[in-house]
N, C-alpha and C positions, 0 to 999 in steps of 0.2 A: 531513601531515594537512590536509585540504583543509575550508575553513569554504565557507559559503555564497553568498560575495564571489571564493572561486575558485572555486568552481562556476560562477556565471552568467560570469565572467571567461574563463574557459576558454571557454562556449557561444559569447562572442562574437569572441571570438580566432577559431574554428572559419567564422566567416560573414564575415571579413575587419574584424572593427568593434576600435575600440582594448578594450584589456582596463581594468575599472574598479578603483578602490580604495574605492570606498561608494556603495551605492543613491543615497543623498542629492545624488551629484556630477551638473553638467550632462552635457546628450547625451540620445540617444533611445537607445541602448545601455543605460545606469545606465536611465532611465524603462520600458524594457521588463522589464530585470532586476526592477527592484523593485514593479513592480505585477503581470508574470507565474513569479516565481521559488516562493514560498510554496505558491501551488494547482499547480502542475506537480508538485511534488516531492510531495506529498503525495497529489494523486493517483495516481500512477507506487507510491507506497507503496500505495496503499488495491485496487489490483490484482491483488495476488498476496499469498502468506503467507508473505512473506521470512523466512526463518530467523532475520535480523539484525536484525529488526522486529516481533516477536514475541515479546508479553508475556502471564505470568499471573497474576489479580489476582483474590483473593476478594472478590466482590461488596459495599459495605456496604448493608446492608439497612437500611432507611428506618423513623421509628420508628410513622410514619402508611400507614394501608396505603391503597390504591388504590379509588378511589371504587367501591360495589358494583355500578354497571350496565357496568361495564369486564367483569367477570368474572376477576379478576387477586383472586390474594390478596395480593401484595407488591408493593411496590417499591422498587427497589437507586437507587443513583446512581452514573451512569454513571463510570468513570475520566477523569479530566480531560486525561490524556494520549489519550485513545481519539481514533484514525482511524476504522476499522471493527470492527467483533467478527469475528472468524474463525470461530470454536465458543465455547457455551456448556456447563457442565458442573453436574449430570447434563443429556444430553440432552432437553430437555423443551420446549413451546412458549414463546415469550416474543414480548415488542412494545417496540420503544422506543419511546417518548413524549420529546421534547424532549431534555433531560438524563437523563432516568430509561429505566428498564428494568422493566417489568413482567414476573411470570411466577407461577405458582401453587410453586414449587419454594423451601424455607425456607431453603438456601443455594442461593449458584449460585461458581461459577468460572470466569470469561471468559478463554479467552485471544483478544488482540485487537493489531490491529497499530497500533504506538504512532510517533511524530513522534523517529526517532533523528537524535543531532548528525550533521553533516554530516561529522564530525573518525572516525565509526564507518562510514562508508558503504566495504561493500568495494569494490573497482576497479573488477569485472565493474557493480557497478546504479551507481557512479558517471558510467562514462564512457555508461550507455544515457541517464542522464538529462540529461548534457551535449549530447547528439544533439538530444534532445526541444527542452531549449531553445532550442540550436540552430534548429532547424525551427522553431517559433515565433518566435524573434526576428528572423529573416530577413525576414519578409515585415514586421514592424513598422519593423527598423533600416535595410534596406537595398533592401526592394519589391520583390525578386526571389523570383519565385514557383518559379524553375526550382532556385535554389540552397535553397530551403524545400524540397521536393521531394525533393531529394539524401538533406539529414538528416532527413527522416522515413523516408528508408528505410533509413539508417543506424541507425538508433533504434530499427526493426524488428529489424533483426540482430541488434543489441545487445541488447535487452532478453528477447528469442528464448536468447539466449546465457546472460545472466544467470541467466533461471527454469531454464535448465538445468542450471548452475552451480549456484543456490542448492537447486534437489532433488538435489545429492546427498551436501549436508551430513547426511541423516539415511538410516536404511535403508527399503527399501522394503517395506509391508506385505504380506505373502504373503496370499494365499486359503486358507486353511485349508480349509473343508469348505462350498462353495456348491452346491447343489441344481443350478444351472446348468449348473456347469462339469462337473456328474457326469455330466449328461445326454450334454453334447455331448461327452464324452470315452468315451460308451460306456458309464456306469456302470450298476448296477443301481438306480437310487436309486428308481425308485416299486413294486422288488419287495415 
């Protein structure tokens, strides 16, 4: 099970640089990991709707409501774990503000993609974010721009691989009855 220390450990194995055992040690390896490891991973999460990363949490609603020239009848507070909101549930408009979430709707239900341990990351989105950092540390650890290059486009494959891997943990929504699809399949639909 792999922590966050073999994560970037790993990225920097991958660009020829020694592997670390804590952000805090000397090296420009440890200084790349620990100042570019946190925003990489997180946004590599906040890009797709990982199966693995995907939480749902009923809203708590705030006990003060949202100033009247907003046009908002409530306001929630945001989950503390929250990355991104995926979908909001009933579908309805909303705005975040800050920490909060405004919306006219008296519950809500977010599902949204949340900051999982590194020790849960499966294989396939481990090793695309290994790449990534990879291709960022390179040009910091080592200033070659041709081997940064390399793993960006390993990171491509990879994470290409990954969102495809991670769609088919669930099944796929069939089209039921589209007005569209009647048409272009010949159907009668505007008889």
């Amino acid at each position: 099970m792999a922590s966050d220390i073999d994560i970037a450990s790993n990225a920097l194995i991958l660009i020829g640089d020694n592997p670390i055992s804590s952000f805090t040690e000397p090296g420009a390896g440890a200084t790349a990991a620990a100042n570019l490891y946190s925003d990489t991973y997180k946004q590599l999460l906040s890009e797709h709707p990982w199966t693995f990363a995907l939480k749902e949490q009923k809203l708590n609603q705030l006990s003060q409501a949202p100033d009247a020239l907003t046009n908002w009848k409530y306001a929630y507070q945001n989950p503390t774990d929250l990355i991104r909101y995926w979908s909001v549930m009933p579908f309805s408009n909303y705005a975040m503000v800050g920490s909060l979430t405004y919306s006219n709707q008296n519950e809500l239900l977010a599902r949204y993609v949340y900051k999982v341990a590194e020790s849960q990351l499966p294989p396939h989105f481990q090793k695309a974010l290994e790449y990534k950092l990879a291709a960022d540390f390179a040009l910091l650890v080592t200033e070659d721009v041709n081997k940064s290059q390399v793993f960006e486009q390993k990171y491509r494959v990879a994470i290409s691989q990954a969102r495809s891997i991670d769609s088919q943990s669930h099944p796929q929504q069939p089209i039921i009855d589209q007005p569209f699809t009647d048409v272009r399949q010949g159907g009668n639909y505007f008889s």
